[in-house]
PDB file with one MODEL, atoms N, CA, C and O in Angstrom:
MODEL        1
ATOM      1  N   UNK A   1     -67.699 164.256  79.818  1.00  0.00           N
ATOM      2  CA  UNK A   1     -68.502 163.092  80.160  1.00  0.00           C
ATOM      3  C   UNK A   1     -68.706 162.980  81.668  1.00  0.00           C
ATOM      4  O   UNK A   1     -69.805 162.635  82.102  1.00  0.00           O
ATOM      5  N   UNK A   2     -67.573 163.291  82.575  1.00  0.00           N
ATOM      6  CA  UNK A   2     -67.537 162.839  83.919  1.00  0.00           C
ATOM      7  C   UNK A   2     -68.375 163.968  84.393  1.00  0.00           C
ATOM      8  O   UNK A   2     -69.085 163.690  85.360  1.00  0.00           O
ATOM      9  N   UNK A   3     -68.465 165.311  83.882  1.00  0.00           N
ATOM     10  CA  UNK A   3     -69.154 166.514  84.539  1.00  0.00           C
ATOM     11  C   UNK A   3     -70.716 166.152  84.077  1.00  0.00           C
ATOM     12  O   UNK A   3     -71.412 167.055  84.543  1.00  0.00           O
ATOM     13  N   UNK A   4     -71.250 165.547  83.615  1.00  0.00           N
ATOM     14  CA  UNK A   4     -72.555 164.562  82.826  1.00  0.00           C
ATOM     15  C   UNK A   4     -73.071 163.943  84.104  1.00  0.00           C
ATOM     16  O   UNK A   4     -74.131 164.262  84.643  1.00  0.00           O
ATOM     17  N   UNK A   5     -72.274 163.081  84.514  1.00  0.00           N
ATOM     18  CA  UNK A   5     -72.419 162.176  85.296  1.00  0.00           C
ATOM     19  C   UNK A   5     -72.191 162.601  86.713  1.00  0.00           C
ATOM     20  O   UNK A   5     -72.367 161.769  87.603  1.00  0.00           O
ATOM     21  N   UNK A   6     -71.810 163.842  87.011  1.00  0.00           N
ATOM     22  CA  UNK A   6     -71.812 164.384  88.221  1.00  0.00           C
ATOM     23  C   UNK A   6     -72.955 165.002  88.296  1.00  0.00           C
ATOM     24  O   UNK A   6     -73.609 164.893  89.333  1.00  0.00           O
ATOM     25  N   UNK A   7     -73.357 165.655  87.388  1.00  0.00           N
ATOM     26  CA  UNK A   7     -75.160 166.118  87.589  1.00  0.00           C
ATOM     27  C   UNK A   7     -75.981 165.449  87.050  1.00  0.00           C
ATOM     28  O   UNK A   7     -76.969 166.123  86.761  1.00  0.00           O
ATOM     29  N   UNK A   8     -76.062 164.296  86.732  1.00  0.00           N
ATOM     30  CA  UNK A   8     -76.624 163.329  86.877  1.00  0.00           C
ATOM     31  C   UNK A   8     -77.247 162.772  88.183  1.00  0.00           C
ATOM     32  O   UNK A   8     -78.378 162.340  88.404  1.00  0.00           O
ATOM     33  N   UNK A   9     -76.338 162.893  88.849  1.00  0.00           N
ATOM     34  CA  UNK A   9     -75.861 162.007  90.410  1.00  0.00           C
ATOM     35  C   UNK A   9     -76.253 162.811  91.573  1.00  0.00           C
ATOM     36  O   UNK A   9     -76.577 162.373  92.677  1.00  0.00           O
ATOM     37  N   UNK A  10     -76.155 164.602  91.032  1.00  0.00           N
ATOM     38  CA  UNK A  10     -76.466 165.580  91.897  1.00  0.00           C
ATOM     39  C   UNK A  10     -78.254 165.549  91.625  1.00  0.00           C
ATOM     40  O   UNK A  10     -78.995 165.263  92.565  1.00  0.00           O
ATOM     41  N   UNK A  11     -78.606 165.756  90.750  1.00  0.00           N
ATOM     42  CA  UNK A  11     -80.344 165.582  90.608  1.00  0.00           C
ATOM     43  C   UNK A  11     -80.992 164.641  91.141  1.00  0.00           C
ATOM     44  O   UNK A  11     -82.033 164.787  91.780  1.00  0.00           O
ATOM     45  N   UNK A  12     -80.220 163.217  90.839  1.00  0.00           N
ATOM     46  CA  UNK A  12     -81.145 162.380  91.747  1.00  0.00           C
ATOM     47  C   UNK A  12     -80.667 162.253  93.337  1.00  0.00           C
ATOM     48  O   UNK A  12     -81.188 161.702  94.306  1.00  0.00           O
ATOM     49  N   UNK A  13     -79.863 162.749  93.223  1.00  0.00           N
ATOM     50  CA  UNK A  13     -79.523 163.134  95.003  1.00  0.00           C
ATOM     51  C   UNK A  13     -80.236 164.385  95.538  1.00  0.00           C
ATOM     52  O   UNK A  13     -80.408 164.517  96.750  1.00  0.00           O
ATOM     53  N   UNK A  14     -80.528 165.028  94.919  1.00  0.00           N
ATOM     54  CA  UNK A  14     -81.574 166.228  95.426  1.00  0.00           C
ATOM     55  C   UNK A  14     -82.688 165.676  95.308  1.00  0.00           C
ATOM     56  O   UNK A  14     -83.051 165.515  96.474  1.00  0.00           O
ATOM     57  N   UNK A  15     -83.544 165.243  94.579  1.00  0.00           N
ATOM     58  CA  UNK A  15     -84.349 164.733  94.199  1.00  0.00           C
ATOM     59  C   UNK A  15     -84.943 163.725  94.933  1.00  0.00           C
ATOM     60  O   UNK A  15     -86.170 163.647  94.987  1.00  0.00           O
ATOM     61  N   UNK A  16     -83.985 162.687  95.694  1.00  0.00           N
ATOM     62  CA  UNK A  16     -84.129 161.815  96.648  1.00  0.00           C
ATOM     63  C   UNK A  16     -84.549 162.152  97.946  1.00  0.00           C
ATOM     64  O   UNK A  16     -85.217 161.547  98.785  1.00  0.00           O
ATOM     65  N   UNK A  17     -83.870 163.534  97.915  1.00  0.00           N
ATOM     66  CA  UNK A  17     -83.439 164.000  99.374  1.00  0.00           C
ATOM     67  C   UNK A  17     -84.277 164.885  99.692  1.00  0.00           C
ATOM     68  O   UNK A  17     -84.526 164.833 100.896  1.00  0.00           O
ATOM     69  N   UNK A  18     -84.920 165.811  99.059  1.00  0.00           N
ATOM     70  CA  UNK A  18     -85.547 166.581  99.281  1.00  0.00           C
ATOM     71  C   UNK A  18     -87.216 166.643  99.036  1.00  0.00           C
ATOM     72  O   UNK A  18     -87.855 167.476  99.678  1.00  0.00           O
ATOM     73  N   UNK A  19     -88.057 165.549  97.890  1.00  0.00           N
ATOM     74  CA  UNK A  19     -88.719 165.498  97.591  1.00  0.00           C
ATOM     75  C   UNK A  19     -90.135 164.982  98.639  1.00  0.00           C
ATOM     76  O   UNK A  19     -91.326 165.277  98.738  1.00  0.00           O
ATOM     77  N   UNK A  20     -89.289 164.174  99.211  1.00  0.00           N
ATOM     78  CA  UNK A  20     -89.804 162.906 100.447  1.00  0.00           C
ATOM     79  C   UNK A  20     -90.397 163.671 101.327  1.00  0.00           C
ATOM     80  O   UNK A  20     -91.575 163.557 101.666  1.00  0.00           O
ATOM     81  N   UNK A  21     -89.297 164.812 101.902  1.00  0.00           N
ATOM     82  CA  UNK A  21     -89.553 165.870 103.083  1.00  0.00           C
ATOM     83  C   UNK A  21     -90.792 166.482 102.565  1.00  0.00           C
ATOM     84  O   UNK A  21     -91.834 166.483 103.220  1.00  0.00           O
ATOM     85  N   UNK A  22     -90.646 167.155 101.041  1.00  0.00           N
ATOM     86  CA  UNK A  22     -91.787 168.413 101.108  1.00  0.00           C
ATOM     87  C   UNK A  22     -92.824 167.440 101.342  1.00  0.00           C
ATOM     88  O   UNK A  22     -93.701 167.704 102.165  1.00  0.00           O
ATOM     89  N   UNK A  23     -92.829 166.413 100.755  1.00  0.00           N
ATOM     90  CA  UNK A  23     -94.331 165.630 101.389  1.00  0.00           C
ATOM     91  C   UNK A  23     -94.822 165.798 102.429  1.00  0.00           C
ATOM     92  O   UNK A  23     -96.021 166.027 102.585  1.00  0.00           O
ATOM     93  N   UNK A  24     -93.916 165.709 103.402  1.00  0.00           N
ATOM     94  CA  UNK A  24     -94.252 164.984 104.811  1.00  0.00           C
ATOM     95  C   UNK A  24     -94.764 166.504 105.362  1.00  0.00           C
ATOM     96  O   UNK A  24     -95.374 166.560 106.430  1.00  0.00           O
ATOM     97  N   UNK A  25     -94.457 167.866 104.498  1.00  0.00           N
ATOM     98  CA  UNK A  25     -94.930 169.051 105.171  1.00  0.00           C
ATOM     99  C   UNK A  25     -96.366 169.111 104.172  1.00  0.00           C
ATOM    100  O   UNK A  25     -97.401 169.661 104.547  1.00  0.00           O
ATOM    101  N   UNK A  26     -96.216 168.501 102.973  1.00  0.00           N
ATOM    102  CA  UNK A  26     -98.013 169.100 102.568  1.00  0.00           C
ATOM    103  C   UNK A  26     -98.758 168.455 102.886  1.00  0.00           C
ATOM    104  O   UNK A  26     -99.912 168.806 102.638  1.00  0.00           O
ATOM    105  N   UNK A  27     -98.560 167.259 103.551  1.00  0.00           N
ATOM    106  CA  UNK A  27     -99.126 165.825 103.816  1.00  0.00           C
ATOM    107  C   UNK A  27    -100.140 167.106 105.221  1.00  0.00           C
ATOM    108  O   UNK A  27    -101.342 167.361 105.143  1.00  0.00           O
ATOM    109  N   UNK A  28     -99.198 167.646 106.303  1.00  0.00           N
ATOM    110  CA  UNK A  28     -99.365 168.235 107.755  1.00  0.00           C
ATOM    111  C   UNK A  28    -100.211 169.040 107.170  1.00  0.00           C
ATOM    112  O   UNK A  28    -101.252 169.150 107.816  1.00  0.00           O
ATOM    113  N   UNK A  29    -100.160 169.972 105.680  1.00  0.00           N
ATOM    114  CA  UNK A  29    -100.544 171.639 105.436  1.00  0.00           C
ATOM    115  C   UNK A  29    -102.382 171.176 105.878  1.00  0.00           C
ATOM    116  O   UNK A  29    -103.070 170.175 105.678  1.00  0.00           O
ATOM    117  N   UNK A  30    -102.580 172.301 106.445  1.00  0.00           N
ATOM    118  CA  UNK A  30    -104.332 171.864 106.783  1.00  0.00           C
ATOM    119  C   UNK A  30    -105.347 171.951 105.237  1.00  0.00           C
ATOM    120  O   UNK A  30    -106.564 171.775 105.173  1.00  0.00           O
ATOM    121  N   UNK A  31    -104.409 172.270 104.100  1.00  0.00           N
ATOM    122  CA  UNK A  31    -105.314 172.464 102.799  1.00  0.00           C
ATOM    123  C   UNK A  31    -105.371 171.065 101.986  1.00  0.00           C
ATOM    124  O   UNK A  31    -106.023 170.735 100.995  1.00  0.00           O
ATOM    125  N   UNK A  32    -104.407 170.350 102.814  1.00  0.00           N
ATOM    126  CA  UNK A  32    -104.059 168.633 102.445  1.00  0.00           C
ATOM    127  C   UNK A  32    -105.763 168.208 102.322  1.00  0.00           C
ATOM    128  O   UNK A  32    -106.186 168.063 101.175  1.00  0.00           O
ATOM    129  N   UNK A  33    -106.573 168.042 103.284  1.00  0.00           N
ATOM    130  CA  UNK A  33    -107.551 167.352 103.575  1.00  0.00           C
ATOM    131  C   UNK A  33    -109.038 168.744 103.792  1.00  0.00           C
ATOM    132  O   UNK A  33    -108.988 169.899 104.217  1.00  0.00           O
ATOM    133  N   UNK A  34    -110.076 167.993 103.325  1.00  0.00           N
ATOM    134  CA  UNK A  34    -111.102 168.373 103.549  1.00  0.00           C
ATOM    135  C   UNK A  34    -111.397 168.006 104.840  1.00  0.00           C
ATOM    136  O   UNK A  34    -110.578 167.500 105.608  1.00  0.00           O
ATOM    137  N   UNK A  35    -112.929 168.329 105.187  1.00  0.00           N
ATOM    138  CA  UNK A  35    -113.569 168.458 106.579  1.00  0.00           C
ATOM    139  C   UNK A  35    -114.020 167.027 106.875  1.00  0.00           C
ATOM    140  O   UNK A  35    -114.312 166.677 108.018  1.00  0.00           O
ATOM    141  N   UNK A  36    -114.085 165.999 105.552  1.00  0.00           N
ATOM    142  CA  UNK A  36    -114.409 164.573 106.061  1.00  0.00           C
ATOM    143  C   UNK A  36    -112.886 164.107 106.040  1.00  0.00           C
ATOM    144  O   UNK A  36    -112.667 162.899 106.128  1.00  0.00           O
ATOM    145  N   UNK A  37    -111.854 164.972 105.931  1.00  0.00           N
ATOM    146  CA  UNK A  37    -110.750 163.940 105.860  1.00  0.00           C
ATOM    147  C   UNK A  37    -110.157 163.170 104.462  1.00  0.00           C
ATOM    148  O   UNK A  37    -109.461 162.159 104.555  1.00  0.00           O
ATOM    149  N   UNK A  38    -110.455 163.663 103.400  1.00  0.00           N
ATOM    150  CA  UNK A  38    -110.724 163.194 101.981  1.00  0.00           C
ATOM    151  C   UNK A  38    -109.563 164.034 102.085  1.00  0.00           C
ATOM    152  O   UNK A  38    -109.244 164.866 102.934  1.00  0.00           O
ATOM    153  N   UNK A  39    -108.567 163.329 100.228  1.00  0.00           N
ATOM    154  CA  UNK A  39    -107.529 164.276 100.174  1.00  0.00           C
ATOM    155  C   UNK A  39    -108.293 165.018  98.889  1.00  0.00           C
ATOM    156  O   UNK A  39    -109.058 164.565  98.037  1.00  0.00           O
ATOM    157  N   UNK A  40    -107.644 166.634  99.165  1.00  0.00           N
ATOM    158  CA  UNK A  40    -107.678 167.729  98.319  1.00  0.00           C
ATOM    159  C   UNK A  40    -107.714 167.411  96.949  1.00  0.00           C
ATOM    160  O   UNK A  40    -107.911 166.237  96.634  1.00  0.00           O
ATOM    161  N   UNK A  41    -107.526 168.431  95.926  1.00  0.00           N
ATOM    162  CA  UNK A  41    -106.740 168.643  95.016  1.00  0.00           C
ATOM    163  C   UNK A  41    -105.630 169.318  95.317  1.00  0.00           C
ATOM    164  O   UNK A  41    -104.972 169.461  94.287  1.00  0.00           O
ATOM    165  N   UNK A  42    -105.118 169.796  96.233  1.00  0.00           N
ATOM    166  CA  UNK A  42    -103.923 170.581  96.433  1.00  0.00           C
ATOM    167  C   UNK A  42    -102.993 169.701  96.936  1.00  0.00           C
ATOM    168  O   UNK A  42    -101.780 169.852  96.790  1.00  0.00           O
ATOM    169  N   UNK A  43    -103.703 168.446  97.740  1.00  0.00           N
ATOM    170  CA  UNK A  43    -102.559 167.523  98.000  1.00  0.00           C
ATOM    171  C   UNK A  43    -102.115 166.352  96.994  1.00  0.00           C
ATOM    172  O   UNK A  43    -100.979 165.890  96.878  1.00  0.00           O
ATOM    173  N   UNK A  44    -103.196 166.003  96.339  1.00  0.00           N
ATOM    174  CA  UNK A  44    -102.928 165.313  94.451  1.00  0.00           C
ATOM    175  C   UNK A  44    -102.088 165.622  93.737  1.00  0.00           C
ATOM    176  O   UNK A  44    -101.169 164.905  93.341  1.00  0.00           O
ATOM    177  N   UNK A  45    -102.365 167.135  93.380  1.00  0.00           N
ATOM    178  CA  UNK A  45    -101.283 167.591  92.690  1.00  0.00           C
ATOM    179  C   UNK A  45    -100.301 167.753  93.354  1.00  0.00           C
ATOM    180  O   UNK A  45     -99.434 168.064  92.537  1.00  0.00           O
ATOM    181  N   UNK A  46     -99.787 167.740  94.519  1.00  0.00           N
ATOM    182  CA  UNK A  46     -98.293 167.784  95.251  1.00  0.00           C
ATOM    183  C   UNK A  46     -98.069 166.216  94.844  1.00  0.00           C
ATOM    184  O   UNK A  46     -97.330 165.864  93.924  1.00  0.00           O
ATOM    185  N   UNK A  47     -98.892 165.252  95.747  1.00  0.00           N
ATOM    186  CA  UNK A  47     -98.186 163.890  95.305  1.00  0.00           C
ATOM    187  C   UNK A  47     -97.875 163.920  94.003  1.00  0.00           C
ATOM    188  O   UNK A  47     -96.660 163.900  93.804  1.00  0.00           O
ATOM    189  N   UNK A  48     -98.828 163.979  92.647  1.00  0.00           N
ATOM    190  CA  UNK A  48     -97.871 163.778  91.404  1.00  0.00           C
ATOM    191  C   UNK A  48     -96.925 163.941  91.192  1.00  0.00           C
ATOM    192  O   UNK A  48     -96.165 163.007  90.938  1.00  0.00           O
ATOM    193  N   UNK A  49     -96.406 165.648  91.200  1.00  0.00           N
ATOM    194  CA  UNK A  49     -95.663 166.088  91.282  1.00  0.00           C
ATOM    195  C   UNK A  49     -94.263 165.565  91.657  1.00  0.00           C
ATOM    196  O   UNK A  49     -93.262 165.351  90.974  1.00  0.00           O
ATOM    197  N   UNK A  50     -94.563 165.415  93.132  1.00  0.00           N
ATOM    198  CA  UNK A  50     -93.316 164.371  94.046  1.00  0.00           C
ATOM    199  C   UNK A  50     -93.003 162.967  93.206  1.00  0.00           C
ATOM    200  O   UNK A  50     -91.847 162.569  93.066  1.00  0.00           O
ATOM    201  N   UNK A  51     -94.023 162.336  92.724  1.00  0.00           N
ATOM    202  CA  UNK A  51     -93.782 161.506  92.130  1.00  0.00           C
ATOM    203  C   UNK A  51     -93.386 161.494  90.605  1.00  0.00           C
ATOM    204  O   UNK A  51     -93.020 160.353  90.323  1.00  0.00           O
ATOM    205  N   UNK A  52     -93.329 162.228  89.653  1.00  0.00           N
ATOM    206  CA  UNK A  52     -93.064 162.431  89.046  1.00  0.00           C
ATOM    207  C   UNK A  52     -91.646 163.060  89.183  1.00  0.00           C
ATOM    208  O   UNK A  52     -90.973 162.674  88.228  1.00  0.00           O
ATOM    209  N   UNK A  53     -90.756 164.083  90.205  1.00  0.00           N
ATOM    210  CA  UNK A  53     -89.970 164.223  90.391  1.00  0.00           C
ATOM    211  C   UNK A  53     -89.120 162.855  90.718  1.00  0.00           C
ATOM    212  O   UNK A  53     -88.111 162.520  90.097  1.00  0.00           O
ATOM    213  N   UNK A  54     -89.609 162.249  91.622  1.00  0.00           N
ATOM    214  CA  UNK A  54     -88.776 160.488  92.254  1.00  0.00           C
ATOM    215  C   UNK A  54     -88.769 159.501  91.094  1.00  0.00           C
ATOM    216  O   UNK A  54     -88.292 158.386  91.305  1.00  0.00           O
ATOM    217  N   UNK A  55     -89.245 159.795  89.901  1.00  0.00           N
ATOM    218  CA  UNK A  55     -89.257 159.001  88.876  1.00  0.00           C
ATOM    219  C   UNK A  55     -88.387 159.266  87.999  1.00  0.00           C
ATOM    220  O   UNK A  55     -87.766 158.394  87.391  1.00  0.00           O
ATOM    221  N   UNK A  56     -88.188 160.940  87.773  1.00  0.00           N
ATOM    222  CA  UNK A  56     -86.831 161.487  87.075  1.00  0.00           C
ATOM    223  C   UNK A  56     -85.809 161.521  88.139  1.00  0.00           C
ATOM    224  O   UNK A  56     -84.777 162.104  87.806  1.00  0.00           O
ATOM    225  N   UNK A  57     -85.826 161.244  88.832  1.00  0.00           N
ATOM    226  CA  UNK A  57     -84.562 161.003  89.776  1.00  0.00           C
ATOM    227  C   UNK A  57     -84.269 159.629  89.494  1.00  0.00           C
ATOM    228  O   UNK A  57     -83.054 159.565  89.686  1.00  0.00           O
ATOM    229  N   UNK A  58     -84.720 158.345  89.107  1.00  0.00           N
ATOM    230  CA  UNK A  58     -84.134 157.373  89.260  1.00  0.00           C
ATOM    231  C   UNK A  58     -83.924 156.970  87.598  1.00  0.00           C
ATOM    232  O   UNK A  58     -83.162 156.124  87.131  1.00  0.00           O
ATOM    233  N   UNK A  59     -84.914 157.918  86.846  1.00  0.00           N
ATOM    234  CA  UNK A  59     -84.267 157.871  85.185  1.00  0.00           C
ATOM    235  C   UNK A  59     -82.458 159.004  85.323  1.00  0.00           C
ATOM    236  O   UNK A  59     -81.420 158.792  84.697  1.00  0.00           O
ATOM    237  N   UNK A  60     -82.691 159.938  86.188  1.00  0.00           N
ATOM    238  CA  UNK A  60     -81.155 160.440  86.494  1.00  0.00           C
ATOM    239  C   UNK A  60     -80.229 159.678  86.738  1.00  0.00           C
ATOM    240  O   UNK A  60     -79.168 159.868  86.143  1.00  0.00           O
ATOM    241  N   UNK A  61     -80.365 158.388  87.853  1.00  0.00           N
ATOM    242  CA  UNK A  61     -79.570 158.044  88.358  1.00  0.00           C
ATOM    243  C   UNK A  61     -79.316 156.618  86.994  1.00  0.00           C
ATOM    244  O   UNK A  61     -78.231 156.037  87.027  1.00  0.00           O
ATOM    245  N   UNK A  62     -79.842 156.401  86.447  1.00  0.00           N
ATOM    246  CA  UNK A  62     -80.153 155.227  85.491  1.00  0.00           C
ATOM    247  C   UNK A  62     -79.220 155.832  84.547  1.00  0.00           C
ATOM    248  O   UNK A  62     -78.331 155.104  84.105  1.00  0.00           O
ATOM    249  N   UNK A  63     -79.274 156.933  84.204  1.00  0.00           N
ATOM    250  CA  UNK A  63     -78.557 157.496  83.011  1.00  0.00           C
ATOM    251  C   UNK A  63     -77.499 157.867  83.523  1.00  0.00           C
ATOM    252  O   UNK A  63     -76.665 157.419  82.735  1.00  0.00           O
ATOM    253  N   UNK A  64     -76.923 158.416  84.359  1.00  0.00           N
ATOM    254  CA  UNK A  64     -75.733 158.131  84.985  1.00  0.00           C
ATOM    255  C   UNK A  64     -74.651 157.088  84.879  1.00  0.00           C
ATOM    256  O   UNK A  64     -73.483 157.034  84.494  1.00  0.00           O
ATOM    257  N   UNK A  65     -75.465 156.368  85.337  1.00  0.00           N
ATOM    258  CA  UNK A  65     -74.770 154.564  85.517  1.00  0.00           C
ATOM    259  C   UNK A  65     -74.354 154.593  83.785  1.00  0.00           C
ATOM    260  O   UNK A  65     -73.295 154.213  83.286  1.00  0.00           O
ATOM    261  N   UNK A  66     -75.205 155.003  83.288  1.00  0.00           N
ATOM    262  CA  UNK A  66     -75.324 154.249  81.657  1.00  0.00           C
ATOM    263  C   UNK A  66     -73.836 154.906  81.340  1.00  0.00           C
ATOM    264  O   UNK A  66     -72.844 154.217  81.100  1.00  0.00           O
ATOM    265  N   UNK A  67     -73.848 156.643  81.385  1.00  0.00           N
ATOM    266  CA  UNK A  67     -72.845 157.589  81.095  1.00  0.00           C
ATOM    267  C   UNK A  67     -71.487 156.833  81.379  1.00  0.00           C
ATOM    268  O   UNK A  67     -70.702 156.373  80.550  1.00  0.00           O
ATOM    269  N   UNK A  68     -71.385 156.818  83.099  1.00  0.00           N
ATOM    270  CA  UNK A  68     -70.427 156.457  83.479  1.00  0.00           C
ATOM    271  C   UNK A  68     -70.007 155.193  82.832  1.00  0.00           C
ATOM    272  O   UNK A  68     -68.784 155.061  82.784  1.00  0.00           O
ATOM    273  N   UNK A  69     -70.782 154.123  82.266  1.00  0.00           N
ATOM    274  CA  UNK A  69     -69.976 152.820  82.057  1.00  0.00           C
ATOM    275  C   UNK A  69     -70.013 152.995  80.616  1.00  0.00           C
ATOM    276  O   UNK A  69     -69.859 151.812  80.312  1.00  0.00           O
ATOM    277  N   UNK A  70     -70.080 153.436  79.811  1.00  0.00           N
ATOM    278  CA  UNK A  70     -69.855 153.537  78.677  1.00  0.00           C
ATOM    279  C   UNK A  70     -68.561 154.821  78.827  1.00  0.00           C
ATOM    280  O   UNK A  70     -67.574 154.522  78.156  1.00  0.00           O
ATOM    281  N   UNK A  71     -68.465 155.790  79.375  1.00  0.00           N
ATOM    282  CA  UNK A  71     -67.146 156.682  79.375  1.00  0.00           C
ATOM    283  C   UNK A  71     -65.923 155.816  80.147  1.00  0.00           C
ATOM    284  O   UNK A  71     -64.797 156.297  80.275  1.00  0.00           O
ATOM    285  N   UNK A  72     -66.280 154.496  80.639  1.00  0.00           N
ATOM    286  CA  UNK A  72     -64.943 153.842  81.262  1.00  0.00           C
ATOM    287  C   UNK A  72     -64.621 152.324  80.370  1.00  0.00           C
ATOM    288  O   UNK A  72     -63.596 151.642  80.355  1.00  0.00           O
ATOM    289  N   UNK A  73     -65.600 152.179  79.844  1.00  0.00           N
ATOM    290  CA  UNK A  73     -65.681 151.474  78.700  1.00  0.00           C
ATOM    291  C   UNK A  73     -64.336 151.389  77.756  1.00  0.00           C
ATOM    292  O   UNK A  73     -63.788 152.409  77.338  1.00  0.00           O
ATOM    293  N   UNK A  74     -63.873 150.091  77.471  1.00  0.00           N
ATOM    294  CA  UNK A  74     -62.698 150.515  76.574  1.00  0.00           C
ATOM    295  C   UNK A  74     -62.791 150.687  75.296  1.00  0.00           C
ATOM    296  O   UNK A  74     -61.803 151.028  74.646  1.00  0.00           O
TER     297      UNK A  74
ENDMDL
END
C-alpha cells in the first residue's frame, strides 16, 4: 500500500515539476507562433498535453491522499 502511495506522490511531483518548465521552453521554440504572432498547432498540442499531464498529476496526488488514509485507517 505505502509503495502505492509513494508513486503516487512521485508522479505528481514530477509532473508538477517538470511540466511547467517544458512550457516555458515551447512557449520561446520559434515554431510556437506564426508570422502574425498567432499560436501554432505545435504549441496547442504542447499546451494540452501539459495540461492534461497537470490534471493527472493532481488526480495522482488525490489518489494518494485517498490510498494513504484509508491504509492508516483503523
Amino acid at each position: 500500500m505505502i509503495a502505492l502511495v509513494v508513486v503516487l506522490f512521485l508522479n505528481a511531483g514530477f509532473n508538477v515539476l517538470v511540466w511547467p518548465r517544458f512550457y516555458s521552453r515551447v512557449a520561446k521554440d520559434p515554431r510556437a507562433r506564426d508570422e502574425n504572432g498567432k499560436a501554432t498547432p505545435f504549441l496547442r498540442v504542447h499546451v494540452i498535453l501539459i495540461a492534461i499531464a497537470l490534471v493527472l498529476a493532481v488526480a495522482s496526488a488525490a489518489a494518494g491522499i485517498t490510498v494513504l488514509a484509508l491504509a492508516l485507517a483503523p
